[in-house]
PATI-450356 format. One record per residue: residue number from 1; residue in one letter; x, y, z of N, C-alpha, C, O, CB in turn. Coordinates in Angstrom, 3 decimals. Glycine has a CB too. Layout:
! PATI-450356
NUM a X Y Z X Y Z X Y Z X Y Z X Y Z
...
! end
This chain:
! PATI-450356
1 x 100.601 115.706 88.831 100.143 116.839 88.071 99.796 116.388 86.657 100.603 115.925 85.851 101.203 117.951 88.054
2 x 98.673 116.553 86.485 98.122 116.572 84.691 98.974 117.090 83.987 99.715 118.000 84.359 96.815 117.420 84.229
3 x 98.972 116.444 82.606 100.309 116.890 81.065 99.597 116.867 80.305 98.594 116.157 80.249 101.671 115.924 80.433
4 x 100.051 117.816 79.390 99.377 117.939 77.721 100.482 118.614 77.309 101.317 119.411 77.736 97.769 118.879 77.340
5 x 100.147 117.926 76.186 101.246 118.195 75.116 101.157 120.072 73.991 100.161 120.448 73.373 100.926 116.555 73.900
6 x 102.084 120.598 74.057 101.630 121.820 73.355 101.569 121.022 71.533 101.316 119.855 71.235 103.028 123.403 73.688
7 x 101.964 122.388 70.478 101.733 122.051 69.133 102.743 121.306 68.803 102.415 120.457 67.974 101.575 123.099 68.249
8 x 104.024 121.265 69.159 105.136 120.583 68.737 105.134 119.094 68.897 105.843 118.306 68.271 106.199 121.103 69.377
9 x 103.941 118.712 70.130 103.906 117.305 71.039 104.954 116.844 71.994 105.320 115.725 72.355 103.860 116.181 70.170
10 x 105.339 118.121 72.305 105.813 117.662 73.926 105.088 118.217 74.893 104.328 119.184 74.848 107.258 118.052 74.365
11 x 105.501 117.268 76.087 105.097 117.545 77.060 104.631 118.522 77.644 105.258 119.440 77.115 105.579 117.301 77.451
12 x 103.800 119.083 78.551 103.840 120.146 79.606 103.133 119.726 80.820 102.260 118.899 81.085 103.235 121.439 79.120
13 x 103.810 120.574 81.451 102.627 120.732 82.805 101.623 121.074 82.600 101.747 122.002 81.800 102.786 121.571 83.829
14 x 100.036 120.831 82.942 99.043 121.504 82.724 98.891 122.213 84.122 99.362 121.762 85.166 97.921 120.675 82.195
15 x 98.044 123.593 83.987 97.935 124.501 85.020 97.228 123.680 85.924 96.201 123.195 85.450 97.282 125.829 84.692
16 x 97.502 123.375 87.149 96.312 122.721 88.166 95.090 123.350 88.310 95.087 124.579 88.376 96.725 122.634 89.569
17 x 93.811 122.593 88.385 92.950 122.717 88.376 92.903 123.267 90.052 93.614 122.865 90.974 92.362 121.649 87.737
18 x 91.837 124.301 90.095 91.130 124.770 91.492 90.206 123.676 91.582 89.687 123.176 90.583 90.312 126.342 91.533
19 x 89.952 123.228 92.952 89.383 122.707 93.682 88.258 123.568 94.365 88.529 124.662 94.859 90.242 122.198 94.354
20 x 86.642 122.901 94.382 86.230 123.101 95.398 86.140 123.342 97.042 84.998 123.169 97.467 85.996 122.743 95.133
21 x 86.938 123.638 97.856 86.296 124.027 99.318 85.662 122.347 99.501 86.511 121.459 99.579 84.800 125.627 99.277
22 x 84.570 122.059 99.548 83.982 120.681 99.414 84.466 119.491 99.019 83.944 118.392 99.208 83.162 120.715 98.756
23 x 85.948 119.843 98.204 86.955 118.338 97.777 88.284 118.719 98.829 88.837 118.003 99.664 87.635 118.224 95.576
24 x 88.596 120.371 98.366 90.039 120.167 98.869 90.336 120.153 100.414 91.516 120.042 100.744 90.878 121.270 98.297
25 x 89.148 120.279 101.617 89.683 119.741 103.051 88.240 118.552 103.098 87.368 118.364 103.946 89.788 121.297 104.662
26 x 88.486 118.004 101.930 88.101 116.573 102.482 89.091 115.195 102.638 89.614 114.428 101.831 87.034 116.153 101.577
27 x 89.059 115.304 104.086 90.113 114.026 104.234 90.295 112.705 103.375 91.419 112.299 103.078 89.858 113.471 105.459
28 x 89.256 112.125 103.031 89.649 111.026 102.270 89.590 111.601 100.909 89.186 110.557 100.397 88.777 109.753 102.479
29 x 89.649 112.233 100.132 89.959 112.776 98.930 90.967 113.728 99.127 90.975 114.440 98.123 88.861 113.312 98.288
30 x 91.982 114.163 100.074 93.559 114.608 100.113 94.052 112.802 100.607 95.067 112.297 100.129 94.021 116.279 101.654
31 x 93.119 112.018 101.625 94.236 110.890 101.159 94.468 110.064 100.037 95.332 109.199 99.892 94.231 110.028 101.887
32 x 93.304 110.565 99.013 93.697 109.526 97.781 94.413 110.199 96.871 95.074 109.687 95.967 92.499 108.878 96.986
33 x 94.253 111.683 97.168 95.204 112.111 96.071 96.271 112.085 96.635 96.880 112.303 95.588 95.044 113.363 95.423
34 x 97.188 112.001 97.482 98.462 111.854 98.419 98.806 110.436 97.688 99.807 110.269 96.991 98.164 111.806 100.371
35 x 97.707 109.331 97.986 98.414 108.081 97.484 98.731 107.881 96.017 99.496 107.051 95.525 97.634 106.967 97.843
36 x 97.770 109.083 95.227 97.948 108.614 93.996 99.744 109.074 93.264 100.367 108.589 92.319 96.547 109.312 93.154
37 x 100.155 110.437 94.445 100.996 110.771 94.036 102.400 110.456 94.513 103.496 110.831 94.098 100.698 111.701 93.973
38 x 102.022 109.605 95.569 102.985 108.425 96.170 103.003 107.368 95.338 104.177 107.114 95.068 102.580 107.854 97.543
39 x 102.078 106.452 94.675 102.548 104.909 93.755 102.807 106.028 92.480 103.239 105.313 91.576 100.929 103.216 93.383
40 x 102.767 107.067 92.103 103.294 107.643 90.523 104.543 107.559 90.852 105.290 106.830 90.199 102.886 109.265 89.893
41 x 105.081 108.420 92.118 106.624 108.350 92.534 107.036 107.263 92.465 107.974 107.191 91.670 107.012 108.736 93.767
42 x 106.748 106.237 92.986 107.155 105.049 93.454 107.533 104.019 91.864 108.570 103.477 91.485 105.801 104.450 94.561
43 x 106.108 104.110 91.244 106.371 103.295 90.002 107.103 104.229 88.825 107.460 103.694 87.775 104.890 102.676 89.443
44 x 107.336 105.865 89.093 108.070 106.403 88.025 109.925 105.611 88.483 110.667 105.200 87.591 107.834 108.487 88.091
45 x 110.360 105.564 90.173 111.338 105.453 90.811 111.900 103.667 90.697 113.075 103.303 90.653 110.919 106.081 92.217
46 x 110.912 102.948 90.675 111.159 101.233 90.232 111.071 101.206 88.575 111.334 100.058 88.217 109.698 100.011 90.970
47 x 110.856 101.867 87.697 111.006 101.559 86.300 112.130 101.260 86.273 112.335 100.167 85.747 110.722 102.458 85.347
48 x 113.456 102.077 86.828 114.879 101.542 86.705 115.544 100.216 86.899 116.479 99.701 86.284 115.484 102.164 87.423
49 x 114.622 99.670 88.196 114.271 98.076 87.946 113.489 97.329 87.246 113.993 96.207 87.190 113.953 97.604 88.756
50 x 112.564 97.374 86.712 111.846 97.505 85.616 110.290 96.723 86.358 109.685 95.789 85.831 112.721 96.698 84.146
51 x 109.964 97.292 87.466 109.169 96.963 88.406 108.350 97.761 88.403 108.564 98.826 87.823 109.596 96.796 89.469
52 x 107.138 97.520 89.047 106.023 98.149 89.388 105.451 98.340 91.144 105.388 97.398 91.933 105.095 97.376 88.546
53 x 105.266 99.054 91.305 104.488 99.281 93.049 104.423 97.912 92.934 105.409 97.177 93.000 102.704 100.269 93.472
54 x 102.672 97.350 92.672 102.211 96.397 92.685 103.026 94.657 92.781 102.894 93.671 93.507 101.549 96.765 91.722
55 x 103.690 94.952 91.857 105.033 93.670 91.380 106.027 93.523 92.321 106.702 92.516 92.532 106.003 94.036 89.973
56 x 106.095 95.033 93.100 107.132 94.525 94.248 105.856 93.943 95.386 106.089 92.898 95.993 108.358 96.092 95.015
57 x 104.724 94.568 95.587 103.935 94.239 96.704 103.751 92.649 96.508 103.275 92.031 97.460 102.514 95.121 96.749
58 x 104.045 92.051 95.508 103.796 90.480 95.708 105.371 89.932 95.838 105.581 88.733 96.019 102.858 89.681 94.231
59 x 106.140 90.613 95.763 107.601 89.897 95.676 107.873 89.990 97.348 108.639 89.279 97.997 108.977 90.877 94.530
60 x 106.936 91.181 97.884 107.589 91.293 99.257 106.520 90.235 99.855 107.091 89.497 100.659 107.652 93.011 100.045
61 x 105.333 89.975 99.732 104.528 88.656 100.334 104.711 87.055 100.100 104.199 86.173 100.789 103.229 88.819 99.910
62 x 105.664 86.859 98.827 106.169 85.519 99.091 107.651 85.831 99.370 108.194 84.727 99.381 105.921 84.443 97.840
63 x 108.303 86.496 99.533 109.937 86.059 99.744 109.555 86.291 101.720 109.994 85.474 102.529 111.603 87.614 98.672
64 x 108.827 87.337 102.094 108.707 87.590 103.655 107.906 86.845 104.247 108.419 86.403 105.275 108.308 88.824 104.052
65 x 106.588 86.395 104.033 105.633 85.476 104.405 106.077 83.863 103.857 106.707 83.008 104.480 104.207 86.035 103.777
66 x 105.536 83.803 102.547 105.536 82.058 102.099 105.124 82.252 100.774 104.494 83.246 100.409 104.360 80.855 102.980
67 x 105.449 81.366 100.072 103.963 80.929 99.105 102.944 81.073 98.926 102.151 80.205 99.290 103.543 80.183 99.036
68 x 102.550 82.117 98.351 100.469 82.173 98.886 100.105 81.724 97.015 100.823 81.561 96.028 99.406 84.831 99.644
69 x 98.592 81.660 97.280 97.927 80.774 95.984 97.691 82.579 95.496 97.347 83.471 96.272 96.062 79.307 96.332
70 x 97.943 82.710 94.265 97.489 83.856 93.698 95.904 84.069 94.360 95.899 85.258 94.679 97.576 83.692 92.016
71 x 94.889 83.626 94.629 94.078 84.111 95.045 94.430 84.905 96.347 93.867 85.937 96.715 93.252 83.257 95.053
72 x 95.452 84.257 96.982 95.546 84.676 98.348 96.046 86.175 98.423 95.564 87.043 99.151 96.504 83.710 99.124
73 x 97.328 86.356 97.348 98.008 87.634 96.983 96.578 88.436 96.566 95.952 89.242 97.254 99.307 87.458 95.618
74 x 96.357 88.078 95.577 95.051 89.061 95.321 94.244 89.707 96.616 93.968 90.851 96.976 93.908 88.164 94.504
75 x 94.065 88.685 97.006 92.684 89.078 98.216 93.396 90.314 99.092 92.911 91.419 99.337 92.187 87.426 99.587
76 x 94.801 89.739 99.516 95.764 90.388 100.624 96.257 91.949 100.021 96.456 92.868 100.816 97.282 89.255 100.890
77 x 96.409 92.114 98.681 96.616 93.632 97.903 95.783 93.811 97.836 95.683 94.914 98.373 97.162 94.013 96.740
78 x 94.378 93.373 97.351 93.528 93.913 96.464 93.317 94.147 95.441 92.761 95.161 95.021 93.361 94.492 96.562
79 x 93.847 92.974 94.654 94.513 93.360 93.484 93.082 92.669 92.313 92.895 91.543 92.773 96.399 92.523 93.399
80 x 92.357 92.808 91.430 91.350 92.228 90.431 92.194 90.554 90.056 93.407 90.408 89.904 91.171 93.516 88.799
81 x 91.361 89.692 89.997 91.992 88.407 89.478 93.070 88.707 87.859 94.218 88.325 87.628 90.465 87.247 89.140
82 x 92.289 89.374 87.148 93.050 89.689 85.750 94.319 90.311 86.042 95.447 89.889 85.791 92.236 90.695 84.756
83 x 93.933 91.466 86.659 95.233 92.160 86.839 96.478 91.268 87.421 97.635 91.346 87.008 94.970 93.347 87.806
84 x 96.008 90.401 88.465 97.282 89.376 89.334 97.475 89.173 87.921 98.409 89.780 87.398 96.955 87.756 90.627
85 x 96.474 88.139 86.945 97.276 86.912 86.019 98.813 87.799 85.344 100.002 87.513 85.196 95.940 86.249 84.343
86 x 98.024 88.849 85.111 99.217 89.824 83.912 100.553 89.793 85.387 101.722 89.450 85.208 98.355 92.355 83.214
87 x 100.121 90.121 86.398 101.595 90.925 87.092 102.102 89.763 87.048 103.236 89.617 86.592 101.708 91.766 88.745
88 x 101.309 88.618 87.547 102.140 87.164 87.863 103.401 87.073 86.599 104.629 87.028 86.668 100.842 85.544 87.701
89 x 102.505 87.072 85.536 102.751 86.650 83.777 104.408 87.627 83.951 105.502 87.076 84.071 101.036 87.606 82.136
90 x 104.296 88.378 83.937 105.430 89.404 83.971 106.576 89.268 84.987 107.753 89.388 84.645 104.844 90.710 84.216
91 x 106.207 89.023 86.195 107.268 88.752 87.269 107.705 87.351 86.467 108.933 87.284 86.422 106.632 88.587 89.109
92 x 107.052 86.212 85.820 107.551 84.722 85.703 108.229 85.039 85.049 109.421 84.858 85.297 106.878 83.561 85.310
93 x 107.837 85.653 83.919 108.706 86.138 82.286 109.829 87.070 82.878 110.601 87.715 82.168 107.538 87.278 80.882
94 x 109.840 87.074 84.287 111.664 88.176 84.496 112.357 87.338 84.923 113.573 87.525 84.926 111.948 89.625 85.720
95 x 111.777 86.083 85.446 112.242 84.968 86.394 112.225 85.299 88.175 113.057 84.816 88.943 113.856 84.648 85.890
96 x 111.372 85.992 88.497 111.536 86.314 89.507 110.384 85.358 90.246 110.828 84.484 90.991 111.552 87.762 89.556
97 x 109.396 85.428 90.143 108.764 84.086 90.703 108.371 82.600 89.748 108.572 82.685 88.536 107.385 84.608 91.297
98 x 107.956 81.596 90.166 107.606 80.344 89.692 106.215 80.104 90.500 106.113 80.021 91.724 108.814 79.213 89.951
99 x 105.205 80.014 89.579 103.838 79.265 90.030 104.032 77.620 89.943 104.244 76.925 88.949 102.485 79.747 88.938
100 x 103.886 77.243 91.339 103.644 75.290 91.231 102.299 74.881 91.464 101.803 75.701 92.236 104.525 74.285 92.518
101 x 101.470 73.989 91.156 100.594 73.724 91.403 100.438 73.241 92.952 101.394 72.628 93.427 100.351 73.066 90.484
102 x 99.294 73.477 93.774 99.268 73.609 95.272 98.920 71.812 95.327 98.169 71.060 94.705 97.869 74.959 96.040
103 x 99.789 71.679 96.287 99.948 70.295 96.800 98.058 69.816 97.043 97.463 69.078 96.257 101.113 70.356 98.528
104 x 97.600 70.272 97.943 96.117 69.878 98.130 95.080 70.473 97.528 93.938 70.185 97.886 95.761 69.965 99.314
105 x 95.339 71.521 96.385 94.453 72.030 95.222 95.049 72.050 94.313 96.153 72.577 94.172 93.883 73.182 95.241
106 x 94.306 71.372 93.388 94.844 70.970 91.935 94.422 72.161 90.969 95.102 72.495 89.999 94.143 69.437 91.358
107 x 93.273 72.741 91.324 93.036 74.133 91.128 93.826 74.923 90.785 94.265 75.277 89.691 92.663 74.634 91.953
108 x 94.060 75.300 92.170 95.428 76.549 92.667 96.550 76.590 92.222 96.913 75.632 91.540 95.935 76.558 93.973
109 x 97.419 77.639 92.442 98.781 77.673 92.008 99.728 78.449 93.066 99.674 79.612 93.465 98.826 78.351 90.593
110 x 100.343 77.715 93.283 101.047 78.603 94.585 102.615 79.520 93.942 103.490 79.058 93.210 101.628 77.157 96.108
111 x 102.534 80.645 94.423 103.484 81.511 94.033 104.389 81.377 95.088 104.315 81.655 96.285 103.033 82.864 93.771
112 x 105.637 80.680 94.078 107.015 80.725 95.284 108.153 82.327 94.654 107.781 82.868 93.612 108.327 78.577 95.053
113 x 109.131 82.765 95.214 109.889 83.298 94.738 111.327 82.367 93.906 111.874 81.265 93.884 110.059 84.137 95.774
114 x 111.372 83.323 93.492 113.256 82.782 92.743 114.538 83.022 93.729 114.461 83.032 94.957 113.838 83.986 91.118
115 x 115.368 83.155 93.200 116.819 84.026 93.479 116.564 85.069 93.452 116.308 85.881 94.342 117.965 83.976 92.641
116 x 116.655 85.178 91.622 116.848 86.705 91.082 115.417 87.156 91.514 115.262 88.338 91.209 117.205 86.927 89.217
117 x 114.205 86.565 92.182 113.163 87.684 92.555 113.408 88.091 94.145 113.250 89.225 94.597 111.490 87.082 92.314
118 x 113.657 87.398 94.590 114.809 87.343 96.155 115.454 88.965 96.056 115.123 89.927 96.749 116.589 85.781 95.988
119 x 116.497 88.913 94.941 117.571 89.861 94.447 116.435 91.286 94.451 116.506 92.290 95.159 118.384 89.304 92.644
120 x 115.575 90.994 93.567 114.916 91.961 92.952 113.994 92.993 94.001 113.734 94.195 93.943 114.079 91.219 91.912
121 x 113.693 92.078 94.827 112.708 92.780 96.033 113.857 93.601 97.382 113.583 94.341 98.327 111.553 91.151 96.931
122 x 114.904 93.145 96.982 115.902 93.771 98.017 116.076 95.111 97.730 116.070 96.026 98.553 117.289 93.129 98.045
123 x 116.297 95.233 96.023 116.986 96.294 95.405 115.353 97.448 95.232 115.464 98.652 95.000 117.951 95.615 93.675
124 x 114.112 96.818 95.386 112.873 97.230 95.523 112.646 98.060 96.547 112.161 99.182 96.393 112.113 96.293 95.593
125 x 112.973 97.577 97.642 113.165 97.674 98.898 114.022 99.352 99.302 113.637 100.235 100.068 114.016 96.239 99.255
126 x 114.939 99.304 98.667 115.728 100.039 98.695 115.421 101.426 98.044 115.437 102.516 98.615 116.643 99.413 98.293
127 x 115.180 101.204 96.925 114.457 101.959 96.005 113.019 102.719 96.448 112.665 103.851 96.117 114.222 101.021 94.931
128 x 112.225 101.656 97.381 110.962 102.052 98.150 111.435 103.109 99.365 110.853 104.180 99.536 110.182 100.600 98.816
129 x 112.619 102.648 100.222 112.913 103.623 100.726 113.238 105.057 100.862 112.969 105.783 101.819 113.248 103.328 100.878
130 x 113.950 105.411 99.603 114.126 106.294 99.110 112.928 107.023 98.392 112.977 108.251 98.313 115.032 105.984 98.528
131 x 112.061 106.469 97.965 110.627 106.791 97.791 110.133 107.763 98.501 109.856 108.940 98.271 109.849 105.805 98.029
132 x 110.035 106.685 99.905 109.376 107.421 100.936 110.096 108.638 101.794 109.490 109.089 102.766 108.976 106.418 101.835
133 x 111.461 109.196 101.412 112.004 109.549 101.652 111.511 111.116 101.185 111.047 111.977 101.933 112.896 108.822 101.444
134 x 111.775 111.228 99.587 111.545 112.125 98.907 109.785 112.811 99.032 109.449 113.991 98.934 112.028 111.550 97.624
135 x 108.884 111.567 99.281 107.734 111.799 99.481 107.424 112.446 100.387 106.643 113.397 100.379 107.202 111.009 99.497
136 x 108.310 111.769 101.741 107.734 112.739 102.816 108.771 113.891 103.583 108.943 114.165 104.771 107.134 111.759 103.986
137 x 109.368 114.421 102.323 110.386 115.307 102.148 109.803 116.479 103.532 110.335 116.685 104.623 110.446 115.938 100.306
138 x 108.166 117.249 102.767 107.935 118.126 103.219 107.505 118.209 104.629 107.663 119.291 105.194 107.337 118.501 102.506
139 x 106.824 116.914 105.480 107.360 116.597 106.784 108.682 116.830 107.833 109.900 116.816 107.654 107.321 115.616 106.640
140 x 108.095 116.979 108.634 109.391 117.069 109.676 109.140 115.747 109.900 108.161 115.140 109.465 109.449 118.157 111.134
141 x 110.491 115.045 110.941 110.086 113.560 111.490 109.247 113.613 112.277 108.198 113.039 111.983 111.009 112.770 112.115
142 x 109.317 114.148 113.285 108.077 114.541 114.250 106.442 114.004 113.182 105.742 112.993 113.252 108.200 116.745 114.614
143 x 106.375 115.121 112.370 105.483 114.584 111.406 105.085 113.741 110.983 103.915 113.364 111.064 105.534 114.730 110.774
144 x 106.349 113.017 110.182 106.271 111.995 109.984 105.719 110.853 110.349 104.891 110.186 109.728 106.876 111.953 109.951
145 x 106.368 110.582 111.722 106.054 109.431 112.789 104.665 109.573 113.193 103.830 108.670 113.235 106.985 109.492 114.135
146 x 104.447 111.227 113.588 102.312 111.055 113.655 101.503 110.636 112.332 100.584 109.829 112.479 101.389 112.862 113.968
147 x 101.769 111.104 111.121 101.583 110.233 110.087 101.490 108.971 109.906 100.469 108.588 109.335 102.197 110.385 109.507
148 x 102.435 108.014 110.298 102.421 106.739 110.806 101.516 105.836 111.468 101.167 104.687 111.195 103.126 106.766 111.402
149 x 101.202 106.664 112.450 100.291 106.318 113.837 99.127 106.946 113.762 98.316 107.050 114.681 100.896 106.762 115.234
150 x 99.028 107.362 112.704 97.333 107.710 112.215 97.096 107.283 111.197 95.999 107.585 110.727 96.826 109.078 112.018
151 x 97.804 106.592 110.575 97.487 106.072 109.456 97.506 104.587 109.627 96.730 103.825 109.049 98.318 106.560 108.449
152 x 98.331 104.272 110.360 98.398 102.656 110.939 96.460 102.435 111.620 95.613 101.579 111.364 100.052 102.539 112.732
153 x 96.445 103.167 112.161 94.720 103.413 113.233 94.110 103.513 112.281 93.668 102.364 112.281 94.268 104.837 114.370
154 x 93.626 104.021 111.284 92.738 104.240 110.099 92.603 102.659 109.411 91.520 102.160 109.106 93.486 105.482 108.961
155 x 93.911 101.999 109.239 94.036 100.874 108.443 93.704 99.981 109.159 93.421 98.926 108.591 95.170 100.616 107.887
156 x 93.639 100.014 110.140 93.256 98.398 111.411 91.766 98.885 111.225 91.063 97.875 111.201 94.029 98.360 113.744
157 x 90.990 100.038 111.081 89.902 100.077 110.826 88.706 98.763 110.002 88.864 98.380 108.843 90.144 101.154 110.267
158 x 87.768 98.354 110.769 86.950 97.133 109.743 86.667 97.830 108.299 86.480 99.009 108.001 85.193 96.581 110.473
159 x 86.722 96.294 107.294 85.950 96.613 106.131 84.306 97.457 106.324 83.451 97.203 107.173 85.793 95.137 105.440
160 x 84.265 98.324 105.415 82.757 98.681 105.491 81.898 97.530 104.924 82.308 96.888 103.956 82.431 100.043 104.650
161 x 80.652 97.245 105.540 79.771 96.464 104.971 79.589 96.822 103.625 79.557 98.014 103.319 78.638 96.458 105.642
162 x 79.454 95.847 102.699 79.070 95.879 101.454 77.116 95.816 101.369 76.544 95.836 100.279 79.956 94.532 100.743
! end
């Protein structure tokens, strides 16, 4: 939900905006606003770790998979090259991962995890759960689980041609 501040400069709710008929039963514009209000939850709910959506999505691809070369993380989130350098920059500066240079590219840099980023993606983890918990409060499980399985089918979907 949109905020503005009254005269004093706090906060408020702003009144929600009406929607067009033409936005509000359009499926992929209720699923982006759904997601947008799933990573707000998510990254308002990891500040307490002092994490981000994004920052756990690379902590969970090298501690569960391997090592990937920041290009690889990028490509695999979707994440802009700039944006990785900063998240990388930030996870190193918590100590949670270490970039080594890639054995057969001198180029590259391969992102390993730590301990404490080990530690950090557990307590992420946990925290994500509960996420999704509160998120999909207004679901029944029944719900839920078709949610799942239509959304899993949507995502195996091919890239659109560029």
């Amino acid at each position: 939900m949109a905020q503005a501040s009254d005269r004093s400069g706090r906060m408020q709710a702003a009144a929600p905006t009406q929607l067009p008929p033409s936005m509000r039963d359009r499926v992929p514009f209720l699923l982006f606003r759904a997601s947008q209000a799933s990573l707000a939850l998510a990254n308002q709910m990891l500040a307490e770790i002092a994490l981000c959506a994004r920052q756990v999505g690379i902590l969970t691809m090298v501690t569960e998979l391997e090592p990937m070369t920041q290009k690889a993380l990028a490509d695999a989130l979707r994440i802009d090259r700039t944006t990785m350098v900063a998240l990388l920059d930030d996870l190193e500066a918590k100590g949670y991962v270490a970039r080594q240079r890639h054995p057969r590219d001198r180029r590259a840099f391969l992102v390993h995890p730590t301990g404490p980023g080990r530690a950090a993606k557990i307590d992420a983890v946990r925290i994500l759960d509960e996420q999704q918990q509160r998120f999909l409060a207004p679901l029944t499980p029944a719900e839920r689980r078709q949610l799942a399985v239509l959304l899993k089918r949507l995502h195996r979907l091919p890239a659109p041609d560029k």
